[in-house]
N, CA, C and O atoms as a CHARMM CRD file, in Angstrom:
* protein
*
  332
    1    1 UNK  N    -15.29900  38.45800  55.63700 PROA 1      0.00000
    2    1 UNK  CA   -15.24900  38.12000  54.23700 PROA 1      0.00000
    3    1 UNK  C    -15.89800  36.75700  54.05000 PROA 1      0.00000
    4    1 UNK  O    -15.63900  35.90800  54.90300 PROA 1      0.00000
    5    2 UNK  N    -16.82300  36.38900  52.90300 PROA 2      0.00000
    6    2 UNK  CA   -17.26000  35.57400  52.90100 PROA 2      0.00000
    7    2 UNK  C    -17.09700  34.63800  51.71000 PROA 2      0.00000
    8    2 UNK  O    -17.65000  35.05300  50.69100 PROA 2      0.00000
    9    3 UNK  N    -16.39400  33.33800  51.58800 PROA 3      0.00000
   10    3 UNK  CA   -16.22800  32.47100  50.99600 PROA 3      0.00000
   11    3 UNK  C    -17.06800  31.59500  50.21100 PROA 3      0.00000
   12    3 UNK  O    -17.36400  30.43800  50.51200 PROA 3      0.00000
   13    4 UNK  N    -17.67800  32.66600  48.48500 PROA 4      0.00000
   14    4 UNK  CA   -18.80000  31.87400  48.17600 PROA 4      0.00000
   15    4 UNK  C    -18.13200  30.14800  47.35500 PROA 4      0.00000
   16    4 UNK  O    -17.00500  29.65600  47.29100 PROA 4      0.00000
   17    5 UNK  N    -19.21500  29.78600  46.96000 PROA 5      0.00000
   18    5 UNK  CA   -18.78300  28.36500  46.30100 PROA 5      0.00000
   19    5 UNK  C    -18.87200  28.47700  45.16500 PROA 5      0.00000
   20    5 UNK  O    -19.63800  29.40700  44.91400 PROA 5      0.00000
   21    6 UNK  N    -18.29200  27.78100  43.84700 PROA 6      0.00000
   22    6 UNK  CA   -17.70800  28.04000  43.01000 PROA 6      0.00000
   23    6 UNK  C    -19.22500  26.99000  42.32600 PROA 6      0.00000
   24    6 UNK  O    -19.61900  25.92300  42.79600 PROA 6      0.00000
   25    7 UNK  N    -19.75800  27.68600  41.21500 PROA 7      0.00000
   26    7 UNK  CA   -20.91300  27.70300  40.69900 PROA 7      0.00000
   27    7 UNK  C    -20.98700  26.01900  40.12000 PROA 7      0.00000
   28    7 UNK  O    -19.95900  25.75000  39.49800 PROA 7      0.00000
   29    8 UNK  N    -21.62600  25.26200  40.17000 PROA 8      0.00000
   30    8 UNK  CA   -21.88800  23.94400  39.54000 PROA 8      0.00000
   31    8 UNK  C    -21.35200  24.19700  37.45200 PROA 8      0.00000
   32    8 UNK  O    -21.68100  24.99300  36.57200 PROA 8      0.00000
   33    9 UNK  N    -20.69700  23.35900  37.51300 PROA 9      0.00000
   34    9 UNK  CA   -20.15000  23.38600  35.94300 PROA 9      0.00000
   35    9 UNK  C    -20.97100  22.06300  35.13800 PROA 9      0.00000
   36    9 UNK  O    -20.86700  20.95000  35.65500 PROA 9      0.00000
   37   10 UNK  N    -21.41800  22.15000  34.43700 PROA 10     0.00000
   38   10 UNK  CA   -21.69900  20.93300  33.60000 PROA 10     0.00000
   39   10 UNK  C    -20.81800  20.28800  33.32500 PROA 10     0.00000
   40   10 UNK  O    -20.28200  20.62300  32.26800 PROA 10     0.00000
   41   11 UNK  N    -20.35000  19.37600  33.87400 PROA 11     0.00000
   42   11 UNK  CA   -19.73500  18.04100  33.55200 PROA 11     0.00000
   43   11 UNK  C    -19.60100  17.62700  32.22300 PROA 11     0.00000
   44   11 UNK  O    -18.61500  17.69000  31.48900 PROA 11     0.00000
   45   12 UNK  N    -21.04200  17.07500  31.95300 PROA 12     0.00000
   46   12 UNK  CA   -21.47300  16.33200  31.48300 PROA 12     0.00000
   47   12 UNK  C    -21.02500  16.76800  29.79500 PROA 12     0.00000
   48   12 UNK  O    -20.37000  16.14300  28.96100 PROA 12     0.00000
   49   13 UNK  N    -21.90200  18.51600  29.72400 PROA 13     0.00000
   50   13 UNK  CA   -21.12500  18.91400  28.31200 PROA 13     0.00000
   51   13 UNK  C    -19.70200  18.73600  28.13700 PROA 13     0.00000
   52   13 UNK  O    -19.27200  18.37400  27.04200 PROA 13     0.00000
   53   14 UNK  N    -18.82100  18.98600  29.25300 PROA 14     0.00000
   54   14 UNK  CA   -17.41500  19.25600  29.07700 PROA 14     0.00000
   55   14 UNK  C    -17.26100  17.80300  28.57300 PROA 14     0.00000
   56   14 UNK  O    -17.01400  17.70600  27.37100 PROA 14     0.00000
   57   15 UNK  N    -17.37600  16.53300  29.35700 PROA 15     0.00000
   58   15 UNK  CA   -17.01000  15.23200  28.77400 PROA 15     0.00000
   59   15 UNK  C    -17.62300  14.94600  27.82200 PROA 15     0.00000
   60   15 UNK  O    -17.06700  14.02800  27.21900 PROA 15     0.00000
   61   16 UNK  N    -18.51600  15.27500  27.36500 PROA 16     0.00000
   62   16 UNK  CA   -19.19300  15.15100  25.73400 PROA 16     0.00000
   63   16 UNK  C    -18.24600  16.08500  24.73300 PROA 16     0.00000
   64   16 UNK  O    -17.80900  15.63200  23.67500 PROA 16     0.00000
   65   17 UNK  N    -18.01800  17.24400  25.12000 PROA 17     0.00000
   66   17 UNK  CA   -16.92700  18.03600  24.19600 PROA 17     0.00000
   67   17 UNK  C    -15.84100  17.59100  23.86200 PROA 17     0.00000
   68   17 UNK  O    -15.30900  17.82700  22.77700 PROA 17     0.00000
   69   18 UNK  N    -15.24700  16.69900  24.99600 PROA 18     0.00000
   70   18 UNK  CA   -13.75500  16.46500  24.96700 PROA 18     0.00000
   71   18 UNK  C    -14.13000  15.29000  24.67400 PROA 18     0.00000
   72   18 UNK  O    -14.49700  15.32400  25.84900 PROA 18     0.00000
   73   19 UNK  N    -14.48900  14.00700  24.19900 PROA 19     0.00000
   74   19 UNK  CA   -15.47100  13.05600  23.88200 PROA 19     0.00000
   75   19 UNK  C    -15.10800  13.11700  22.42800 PROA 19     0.00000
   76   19 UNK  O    -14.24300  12.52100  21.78700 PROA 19     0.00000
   77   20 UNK  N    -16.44600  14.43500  21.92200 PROA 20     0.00000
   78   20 UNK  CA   -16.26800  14.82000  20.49100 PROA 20     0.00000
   79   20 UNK  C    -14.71200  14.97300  19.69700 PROA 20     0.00000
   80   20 UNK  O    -14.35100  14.51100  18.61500 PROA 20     0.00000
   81   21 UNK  N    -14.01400  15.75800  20.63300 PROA 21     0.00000
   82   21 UNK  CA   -12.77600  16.22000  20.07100 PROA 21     0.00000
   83   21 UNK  C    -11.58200  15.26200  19.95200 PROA 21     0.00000
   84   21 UNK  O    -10.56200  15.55100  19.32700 PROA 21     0.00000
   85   22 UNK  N    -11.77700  14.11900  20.58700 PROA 22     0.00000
   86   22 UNK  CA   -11.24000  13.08700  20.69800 PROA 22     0.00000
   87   22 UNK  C    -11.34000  11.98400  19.11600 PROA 22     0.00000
   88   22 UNK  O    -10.46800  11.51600  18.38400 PROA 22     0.00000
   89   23 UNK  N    -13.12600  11.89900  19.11100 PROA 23     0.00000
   90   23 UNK  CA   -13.40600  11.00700  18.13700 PROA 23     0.00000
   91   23 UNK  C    -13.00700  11.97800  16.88100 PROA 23     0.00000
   92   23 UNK  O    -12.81700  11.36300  15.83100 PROA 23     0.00000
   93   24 UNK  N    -12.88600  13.06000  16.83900 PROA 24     0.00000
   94   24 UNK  CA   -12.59700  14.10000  15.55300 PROA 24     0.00000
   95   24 UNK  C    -11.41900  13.98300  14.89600 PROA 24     0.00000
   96   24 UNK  O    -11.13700  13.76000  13.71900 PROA 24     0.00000
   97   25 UNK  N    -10.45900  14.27300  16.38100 PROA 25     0.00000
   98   25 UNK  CA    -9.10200  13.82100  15.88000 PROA 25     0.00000
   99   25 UNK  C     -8.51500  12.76300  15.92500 PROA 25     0.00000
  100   25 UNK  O     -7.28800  12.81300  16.01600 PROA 25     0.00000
  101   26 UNK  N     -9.30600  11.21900  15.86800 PROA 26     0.00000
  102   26 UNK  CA    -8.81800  10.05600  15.85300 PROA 26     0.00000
  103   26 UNK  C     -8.15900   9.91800  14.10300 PROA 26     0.00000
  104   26 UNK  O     -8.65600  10.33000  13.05500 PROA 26     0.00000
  105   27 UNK  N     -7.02200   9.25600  14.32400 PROA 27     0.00000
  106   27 UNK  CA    -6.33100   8.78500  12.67100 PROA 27     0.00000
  107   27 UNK  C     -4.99100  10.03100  12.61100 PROA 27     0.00000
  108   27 UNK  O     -4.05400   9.99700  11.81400 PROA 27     0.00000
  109   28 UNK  N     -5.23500  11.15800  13.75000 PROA 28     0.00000
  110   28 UNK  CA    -4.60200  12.43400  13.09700 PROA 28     0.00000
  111   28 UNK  C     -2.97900  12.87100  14.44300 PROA 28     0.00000
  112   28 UNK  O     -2.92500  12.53300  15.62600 PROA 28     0.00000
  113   29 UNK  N     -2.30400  13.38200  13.93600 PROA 29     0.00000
  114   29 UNK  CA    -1.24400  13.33100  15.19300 PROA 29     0.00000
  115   29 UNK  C     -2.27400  15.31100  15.60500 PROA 29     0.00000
  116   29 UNK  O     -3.32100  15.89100  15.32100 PROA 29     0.00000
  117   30 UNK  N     -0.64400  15.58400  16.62300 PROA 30     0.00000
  118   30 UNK  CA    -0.98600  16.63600  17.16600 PROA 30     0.00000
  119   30 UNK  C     -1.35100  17.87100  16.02600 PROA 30     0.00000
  120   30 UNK  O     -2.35100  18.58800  16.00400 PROA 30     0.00000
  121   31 UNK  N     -0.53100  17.86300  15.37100 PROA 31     0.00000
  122   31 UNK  CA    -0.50000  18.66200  13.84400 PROA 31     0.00000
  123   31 UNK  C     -1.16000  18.68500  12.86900 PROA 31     0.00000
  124   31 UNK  O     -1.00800  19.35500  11.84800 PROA 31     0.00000
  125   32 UNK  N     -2.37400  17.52900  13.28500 PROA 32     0.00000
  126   32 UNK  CA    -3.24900  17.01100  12.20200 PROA 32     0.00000
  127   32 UNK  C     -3.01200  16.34000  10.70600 PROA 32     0.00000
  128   32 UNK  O     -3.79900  16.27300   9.76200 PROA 32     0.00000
  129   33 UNK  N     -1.80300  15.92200  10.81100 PROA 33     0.00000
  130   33 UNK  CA    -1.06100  14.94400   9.98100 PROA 33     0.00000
  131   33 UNK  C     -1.56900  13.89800  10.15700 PROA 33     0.00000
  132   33 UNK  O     -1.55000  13.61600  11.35500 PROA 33     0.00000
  133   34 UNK  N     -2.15100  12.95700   9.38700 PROA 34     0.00000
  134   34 UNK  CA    -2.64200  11.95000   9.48200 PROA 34     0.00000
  135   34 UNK  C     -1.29800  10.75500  10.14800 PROA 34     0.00000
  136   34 UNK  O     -0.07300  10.80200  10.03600 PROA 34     0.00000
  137   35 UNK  N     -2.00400   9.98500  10.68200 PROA 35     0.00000
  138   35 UNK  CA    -0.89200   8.82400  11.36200 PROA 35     0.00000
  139   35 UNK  C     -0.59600   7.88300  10.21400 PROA 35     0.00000
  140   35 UNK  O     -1.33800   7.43900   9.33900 PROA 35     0.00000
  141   36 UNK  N      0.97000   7.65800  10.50800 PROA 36     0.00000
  142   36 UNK  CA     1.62300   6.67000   9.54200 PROA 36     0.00000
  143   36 UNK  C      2.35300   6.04900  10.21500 PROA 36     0.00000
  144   36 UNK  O      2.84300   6.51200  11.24500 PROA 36     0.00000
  145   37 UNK  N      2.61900   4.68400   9.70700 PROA 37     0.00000
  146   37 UNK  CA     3.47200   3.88500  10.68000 PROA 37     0.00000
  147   37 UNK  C      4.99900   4.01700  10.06400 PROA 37     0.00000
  148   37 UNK  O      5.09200   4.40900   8.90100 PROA 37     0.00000
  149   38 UNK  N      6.25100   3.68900  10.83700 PROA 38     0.00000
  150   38 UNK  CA     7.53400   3.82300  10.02600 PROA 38     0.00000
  151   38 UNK  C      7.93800   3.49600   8.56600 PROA 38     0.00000
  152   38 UNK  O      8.96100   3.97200   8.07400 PROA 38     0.00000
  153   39 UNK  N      7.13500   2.69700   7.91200 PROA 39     0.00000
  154   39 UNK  CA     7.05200   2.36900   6.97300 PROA 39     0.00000
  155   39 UNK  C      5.73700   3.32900   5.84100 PROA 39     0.00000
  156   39 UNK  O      5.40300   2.88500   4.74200 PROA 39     0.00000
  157   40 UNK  N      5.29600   4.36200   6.30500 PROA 40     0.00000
  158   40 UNK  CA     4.61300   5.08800   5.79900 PROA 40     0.00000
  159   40 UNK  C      3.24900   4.91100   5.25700 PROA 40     0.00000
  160   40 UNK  O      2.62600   5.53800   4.40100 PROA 40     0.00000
  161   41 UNK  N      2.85100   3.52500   6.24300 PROA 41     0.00000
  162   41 UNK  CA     1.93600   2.89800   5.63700 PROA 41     0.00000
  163   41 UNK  C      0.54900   3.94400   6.46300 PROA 41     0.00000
  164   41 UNK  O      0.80400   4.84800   7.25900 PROA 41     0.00000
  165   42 UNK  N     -0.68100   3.60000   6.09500 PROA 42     0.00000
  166   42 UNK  CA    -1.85100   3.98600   7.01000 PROA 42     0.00000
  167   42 UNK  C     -2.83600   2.54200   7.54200 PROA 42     0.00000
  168   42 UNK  O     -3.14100   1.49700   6.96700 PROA 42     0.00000
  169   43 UNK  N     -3.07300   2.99300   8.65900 PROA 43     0.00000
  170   43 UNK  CA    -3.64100   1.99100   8.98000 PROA 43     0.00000
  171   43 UNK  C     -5.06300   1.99800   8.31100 PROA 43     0.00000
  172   43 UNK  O     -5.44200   3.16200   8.18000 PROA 43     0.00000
  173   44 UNK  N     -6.14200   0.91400   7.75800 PROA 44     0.00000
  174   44 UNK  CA    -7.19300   1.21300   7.35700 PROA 44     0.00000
  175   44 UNK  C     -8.36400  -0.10100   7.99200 PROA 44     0.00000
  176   44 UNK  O     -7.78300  -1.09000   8.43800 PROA 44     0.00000
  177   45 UNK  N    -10.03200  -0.13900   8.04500 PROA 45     0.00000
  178   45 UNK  CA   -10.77000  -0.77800   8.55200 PROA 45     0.00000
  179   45 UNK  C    -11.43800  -1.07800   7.60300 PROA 45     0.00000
  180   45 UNK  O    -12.00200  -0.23000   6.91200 PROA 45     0.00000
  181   46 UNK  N    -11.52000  -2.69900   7.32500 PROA 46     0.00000
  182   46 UNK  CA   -12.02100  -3.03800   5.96600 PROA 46     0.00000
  183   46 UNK  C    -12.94100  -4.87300   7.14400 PROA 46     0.00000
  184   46 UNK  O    -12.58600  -5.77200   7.90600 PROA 46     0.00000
  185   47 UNK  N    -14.09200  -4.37500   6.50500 PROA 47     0.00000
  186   47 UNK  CA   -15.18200  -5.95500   6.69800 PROA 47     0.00000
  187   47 UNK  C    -14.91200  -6.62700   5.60700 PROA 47     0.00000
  188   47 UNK  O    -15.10900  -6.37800   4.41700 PROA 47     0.00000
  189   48 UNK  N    -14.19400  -7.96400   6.44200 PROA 48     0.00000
  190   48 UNK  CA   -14.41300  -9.18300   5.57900 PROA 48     0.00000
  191   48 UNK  C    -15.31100 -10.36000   5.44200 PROA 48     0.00000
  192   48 UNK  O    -15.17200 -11.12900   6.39300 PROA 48     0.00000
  193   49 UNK  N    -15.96700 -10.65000   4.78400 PROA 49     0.00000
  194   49 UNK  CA   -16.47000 -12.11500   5.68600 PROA 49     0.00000
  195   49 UNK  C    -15.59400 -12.92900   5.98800 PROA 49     0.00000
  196   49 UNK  O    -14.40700 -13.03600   5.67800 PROA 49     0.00000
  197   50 UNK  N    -16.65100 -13.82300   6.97700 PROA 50     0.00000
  198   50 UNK  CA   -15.68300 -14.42800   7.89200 PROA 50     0.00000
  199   50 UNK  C    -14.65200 -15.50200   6.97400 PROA 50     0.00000
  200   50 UNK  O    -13.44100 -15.70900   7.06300 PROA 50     0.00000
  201   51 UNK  N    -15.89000 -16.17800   5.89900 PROA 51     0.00000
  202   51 UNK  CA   -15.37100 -17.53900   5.03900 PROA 51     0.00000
  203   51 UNK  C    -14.33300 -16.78200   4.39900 PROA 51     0.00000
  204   51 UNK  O    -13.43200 -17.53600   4.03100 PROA 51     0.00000
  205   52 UNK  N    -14.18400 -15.94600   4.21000 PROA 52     0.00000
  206   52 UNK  CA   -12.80500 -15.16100   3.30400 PROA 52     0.00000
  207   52 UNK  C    -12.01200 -15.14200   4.34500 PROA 52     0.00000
  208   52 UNK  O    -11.12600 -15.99300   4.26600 PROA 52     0.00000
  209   53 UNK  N    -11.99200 -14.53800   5.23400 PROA 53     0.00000
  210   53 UNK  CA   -10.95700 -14.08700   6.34100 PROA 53     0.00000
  211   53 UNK  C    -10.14100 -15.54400   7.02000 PROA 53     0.00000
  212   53 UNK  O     -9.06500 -15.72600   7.58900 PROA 53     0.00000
  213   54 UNK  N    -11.39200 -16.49900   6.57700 PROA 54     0.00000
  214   54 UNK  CA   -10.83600 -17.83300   7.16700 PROA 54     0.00000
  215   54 UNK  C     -9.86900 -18.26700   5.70800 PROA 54     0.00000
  216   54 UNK  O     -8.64900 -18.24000   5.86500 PROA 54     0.00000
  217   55 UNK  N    -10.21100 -18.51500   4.82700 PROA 55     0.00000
  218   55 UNK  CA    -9.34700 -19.02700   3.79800 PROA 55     0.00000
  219   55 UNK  C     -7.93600 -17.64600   3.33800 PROA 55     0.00000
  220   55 UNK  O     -6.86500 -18.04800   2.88500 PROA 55     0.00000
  221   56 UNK  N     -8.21600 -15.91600   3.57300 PROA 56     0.00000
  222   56 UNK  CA    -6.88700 -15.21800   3.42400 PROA 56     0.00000
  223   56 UNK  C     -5.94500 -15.92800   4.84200 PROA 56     0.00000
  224   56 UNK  O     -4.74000 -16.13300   4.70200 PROA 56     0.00000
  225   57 UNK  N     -6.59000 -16.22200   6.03900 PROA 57     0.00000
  226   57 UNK  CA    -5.60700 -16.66100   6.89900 PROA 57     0.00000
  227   57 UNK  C     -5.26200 -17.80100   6.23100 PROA 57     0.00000
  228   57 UNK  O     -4.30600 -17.48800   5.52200 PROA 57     0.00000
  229   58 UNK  N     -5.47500 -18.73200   6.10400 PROA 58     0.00000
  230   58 UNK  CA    -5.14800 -19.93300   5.57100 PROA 58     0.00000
  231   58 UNK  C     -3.60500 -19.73400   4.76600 PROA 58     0.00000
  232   58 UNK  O     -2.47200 -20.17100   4.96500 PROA 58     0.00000
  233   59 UNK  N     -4.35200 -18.66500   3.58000 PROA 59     0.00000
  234   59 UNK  CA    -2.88000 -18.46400   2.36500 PROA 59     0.00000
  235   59 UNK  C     -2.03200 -18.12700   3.28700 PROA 59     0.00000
  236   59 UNK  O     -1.15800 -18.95700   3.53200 PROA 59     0.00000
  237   60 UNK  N     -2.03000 -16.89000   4.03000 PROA 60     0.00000
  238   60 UNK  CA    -1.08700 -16.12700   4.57000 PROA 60     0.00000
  239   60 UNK  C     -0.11300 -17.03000   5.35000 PROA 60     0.00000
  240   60 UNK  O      1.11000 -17.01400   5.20900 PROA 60     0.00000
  241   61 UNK  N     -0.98700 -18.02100   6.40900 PROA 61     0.00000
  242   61 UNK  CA     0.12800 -18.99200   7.13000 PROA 61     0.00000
  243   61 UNK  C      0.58400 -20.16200   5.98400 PROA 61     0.00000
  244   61 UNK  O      1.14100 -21.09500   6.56200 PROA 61     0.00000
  245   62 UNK  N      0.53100 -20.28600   5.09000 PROA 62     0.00000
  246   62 UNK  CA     1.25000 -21.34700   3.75700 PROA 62     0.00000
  247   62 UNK  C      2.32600 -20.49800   3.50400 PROA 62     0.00000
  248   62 UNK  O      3.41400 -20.96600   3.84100 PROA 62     0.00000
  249   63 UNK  N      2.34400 -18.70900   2.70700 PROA 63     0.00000
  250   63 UNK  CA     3.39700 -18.22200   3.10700 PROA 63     0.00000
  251   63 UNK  C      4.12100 -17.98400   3.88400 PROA 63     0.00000
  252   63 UNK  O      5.24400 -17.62900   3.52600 PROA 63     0.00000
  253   64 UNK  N      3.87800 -18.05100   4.95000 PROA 64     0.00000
  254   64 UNK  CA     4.39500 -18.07900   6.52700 PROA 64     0.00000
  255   64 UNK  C      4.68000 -16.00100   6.82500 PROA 64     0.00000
  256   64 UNK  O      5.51700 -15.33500   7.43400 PROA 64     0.00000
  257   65 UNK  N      3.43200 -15.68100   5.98200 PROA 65     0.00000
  258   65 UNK  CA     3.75500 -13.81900   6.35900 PROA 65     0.00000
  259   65 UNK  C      1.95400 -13.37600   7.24100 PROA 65     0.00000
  260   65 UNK  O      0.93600 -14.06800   7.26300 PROA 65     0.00000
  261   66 UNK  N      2.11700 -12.48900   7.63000 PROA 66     0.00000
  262   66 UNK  CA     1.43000 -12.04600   7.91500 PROA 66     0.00000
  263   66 UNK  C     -0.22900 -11.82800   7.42500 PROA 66     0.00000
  264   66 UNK  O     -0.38900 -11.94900   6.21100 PROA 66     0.00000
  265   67 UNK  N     -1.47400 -11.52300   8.23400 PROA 67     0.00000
  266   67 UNK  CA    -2.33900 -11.24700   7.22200 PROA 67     0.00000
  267   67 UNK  C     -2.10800 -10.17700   6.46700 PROA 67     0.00000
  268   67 UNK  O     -2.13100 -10.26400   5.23900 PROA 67     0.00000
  269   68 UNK  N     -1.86200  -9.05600   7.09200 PROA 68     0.00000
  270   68 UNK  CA    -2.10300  -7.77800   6.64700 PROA 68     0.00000
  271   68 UNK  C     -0.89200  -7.86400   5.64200 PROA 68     0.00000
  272   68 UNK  O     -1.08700  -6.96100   4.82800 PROA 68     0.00000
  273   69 UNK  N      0.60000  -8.72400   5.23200 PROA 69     0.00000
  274   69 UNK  CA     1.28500  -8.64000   4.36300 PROA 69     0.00000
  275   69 UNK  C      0.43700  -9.67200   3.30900 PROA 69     0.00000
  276   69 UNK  O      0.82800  -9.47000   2.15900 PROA 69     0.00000
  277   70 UNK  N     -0.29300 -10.39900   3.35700 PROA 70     0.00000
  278   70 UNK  CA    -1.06200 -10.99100   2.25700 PROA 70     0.00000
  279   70 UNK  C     -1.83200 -10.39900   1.69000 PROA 70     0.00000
  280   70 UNK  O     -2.14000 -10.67700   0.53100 PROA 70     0.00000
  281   71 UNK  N     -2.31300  -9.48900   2.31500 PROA 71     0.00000
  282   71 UNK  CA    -3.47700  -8.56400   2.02800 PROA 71     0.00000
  283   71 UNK  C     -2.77600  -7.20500   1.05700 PROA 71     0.00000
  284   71 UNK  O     -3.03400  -6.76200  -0.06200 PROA 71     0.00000
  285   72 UNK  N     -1.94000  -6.89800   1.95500 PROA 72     0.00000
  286   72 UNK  CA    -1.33300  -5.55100   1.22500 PROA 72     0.00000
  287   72 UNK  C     -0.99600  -6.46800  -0.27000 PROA 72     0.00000
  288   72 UNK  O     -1.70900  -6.16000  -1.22500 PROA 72     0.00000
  289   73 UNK  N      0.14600  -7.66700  -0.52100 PROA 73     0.00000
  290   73 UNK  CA     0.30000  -7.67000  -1.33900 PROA 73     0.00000
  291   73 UNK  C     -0.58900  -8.79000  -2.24700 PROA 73     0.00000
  292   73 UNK  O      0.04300  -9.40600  -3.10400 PROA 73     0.00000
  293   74 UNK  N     -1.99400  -9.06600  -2.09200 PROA 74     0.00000
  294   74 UNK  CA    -2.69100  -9.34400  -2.95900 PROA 74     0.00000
  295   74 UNK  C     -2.93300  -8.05700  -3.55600 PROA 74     0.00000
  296   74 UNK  O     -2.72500  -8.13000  -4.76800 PROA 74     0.00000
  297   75 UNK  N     -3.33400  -6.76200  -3.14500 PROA 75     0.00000
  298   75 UNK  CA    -3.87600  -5.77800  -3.43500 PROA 75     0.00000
  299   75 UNK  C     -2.99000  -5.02800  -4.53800 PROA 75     0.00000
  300   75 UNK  O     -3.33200  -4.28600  -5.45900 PROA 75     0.00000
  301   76 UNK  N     -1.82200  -5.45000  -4.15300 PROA 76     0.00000
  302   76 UNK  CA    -0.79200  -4.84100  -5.19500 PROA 76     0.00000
  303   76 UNK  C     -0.48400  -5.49700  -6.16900 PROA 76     0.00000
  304   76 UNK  O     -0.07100  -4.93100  -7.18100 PROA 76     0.00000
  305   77 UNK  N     -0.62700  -7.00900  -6.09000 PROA 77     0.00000
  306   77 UNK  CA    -0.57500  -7.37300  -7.44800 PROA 77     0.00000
  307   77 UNK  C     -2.05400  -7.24600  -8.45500 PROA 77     0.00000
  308   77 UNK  O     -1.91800  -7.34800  -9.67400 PROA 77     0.00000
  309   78 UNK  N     -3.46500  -7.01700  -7.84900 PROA 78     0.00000
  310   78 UNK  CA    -4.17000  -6.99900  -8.35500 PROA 78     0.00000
  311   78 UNK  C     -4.28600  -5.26900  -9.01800 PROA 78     0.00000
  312   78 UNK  O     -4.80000  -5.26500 -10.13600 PROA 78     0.00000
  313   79 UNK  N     -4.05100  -4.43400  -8.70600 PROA 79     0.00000
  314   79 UNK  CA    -3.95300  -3.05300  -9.12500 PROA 79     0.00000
  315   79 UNK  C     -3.04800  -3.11500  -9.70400 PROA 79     0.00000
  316   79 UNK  O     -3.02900  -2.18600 -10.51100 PROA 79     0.00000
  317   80 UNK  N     -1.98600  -3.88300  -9.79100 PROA 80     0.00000
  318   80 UNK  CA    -0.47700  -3.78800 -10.81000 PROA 80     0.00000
  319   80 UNK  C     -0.82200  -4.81800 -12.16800 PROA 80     0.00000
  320   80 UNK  O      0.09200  -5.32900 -12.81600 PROA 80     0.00000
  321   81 UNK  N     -2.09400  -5.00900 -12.44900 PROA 81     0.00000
  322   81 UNK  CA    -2.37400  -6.38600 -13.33200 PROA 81     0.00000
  323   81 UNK  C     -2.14700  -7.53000 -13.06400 PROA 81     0.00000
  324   81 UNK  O     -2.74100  -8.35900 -13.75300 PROA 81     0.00000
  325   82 UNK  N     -1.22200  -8.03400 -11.98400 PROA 82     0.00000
  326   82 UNK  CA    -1.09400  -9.22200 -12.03800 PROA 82     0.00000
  327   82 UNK  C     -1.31800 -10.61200 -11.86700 PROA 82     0.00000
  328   82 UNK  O     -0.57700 -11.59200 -11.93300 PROA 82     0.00000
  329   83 UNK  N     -2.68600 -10.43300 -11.59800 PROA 83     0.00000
  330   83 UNK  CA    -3.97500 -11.37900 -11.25800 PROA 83     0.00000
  331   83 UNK  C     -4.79200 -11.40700 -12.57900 PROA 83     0.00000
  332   83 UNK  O     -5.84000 -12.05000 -12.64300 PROA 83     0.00000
């Protein structure tokens, strides 16, 4: 009986497939529910310039909160009128 060898597989597609399917379902759980943090928030990717990013840090450590809580709630008072 003779023991053939098991045929060369492309690699290369398979890690490009699983690659793809990876970057596809980034943001999404197993269920394809988008990801939320306990607080139900979403995470999001926003360019700032830098001279902004340097003066929102600035405010944020005078309040002594976070960026992303300066940010969330500039955003909410400006969509709520209050700016």
């Amino acid at each position: 009986m003779t023991i053939a060898l098991n045929p060369k597989r492309n690699t290369l597609a398979i890690k490009d497939s699983k690659a793809e399917d990876f970057i596809s379902g980034a943001g999404k759980t197993d269920t394809g529910d988008e990801i939320r943090d306990d607080n139900g928030r979403k995470p999001v990717m926003v360019r700032i310039p830098a001279d902004l990013l340097k003066r929102i840090d600035q405010a944020a450590r005078k309040k002594a909160i976070s960026r992303s809580s300066f940010i969330v709630s500039s955003m909410a008072d400006l969509v709520n009128g209050e700016r």
